[in-house]
Phi, psi and omega in degrees: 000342196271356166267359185264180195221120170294167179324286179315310179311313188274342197266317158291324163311303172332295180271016179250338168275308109057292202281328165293324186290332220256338188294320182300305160315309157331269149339287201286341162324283176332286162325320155302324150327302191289316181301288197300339196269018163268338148326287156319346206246325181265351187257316171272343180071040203278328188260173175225196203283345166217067158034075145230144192264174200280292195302336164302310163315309157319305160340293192303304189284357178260322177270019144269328180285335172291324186283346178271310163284016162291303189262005168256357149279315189286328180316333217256329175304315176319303188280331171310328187283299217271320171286013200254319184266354178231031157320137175052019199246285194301290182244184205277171213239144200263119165334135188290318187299305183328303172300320166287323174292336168267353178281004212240305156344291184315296211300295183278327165306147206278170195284331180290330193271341152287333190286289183297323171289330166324322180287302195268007142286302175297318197295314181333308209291335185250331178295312198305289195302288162358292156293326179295317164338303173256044168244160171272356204219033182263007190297326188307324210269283171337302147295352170224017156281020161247326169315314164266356152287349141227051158259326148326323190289307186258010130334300124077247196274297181314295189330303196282332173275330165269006172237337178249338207047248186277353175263033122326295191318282166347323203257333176242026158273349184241327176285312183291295187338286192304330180253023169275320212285296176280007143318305191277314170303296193310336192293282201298330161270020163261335147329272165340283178307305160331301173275002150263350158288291167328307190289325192291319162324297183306327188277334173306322164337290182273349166094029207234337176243112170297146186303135194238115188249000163252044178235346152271330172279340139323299191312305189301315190312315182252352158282315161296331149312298189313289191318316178269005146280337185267003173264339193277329159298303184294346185269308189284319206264341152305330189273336159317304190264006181268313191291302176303332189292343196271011201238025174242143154221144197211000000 
């Protein structure tokens, strides 16, 4: 009798190996699991030490660079704001002839010769930053050419409204505005790229990056964008003053 086993007895033997077997299972799953994602983890390096993976991380760093060209526009709305209200108080005040003579320029000059200064106002606005772009210590450079270029914008604006008074606005919503406005996007996303450039240098520098050289030729690559944006400015904004000029007179 001491060898027979009631039901419940053989039903509790039954599930305690049962449970052992499937932990045992288990386990090694695990362990497999565990293996492989260490493989993944040394050959790609995709997690780091508190399990975030390398593309989150990219993620992460692409919308912070879209949000650094955000704030390197509104800095440039700042200055515009600030060189507009503190004319002649902060900063210096722009000569009455100066103003006429480009308005005078606009109005009476011809469309390529408008056209052309429109370029080589903005390209200016990109060659700076550019260069600063490939120094290691250009981040400084990068981040405060869109402040002053509105601080230039609404000096301007001021300029033109303390000499002509309200028929200023006009003149400099139809001369200014338009190649100001995309003049500073192009500034600012040339920017940008100029202080991730700058940091990628500084870090090559400090040993923390190996030097990459087709990561400068993205860089030539998107300056040159930059540059048929700024032809492309030019062009838009000769024809703005071509359609507009006949309802000025100076």
């Amino acid at each position: 009798m001491n060898e027979l086993m009631t039901r419940e007895e053989f039903l509790k033997e039954r599930n305690a190996v049962c449970e052992s077997d499937a932990v045992a299972g288990v386990d090694d799953v695990c362990k497999g699991q565990n293996a492989d994602t260490a493989v993944m983890t040394e050959e790609n390096g995709k997690l780091s030490a508190d399990g975030i993976t390398v593309s989150e991380v990219v993620v992460k760093g692409r919308h912070n660079r879209q949000y650094a060209g955000l704030i390197l526009f509104i800095t440039a709305v700042i200055g515009a704001v600030v060189g507009a209200v503190f004319y002649g108080k902060v900063t210096v005040t722009v000569p009455d002839e100066l103003l006429e003579n480009f308005l005078a320029g606009r109005i009476h000059g011809g469309f390529f010769g408008n056209a052309a200064a429109s370029f080589i106002s903005a390209l200016i606005w990109c060659i700076a930053p550019f260069l600063a772009g490939l120094c290691a210590v250009g981040q400084p450079v990068g981040a405060l050419i869109p402040a002053f270029k509105g601080i230039g914008v609404g000096m301007t604006f001021a300029a033109l409204v303390n000499i002509y008074g309200a028929n200023g606005i006009p003149a400099f919503a139809v001369f200014v505005l338009p190649s100001a406005f995309i003049g500073t996007v192009i500034c600012c996303y040339q920017c940008r790229l100029s202080v991730l450039c700058s940091n990628s240098v500084l870090a090559a520098l400090r040993g923390r990056r190996e030097t990459a050289p087709h990561y400068y030729k993205i860089y030539l690559e998107r300056f040159a964008v930059c540059c048929i944006g700024c032809f492309l400015l030019g062009i838009a904004d000769a024809v703005i003053t071509f359609l507009f000029r006949p309802i000025f007179v100076i």
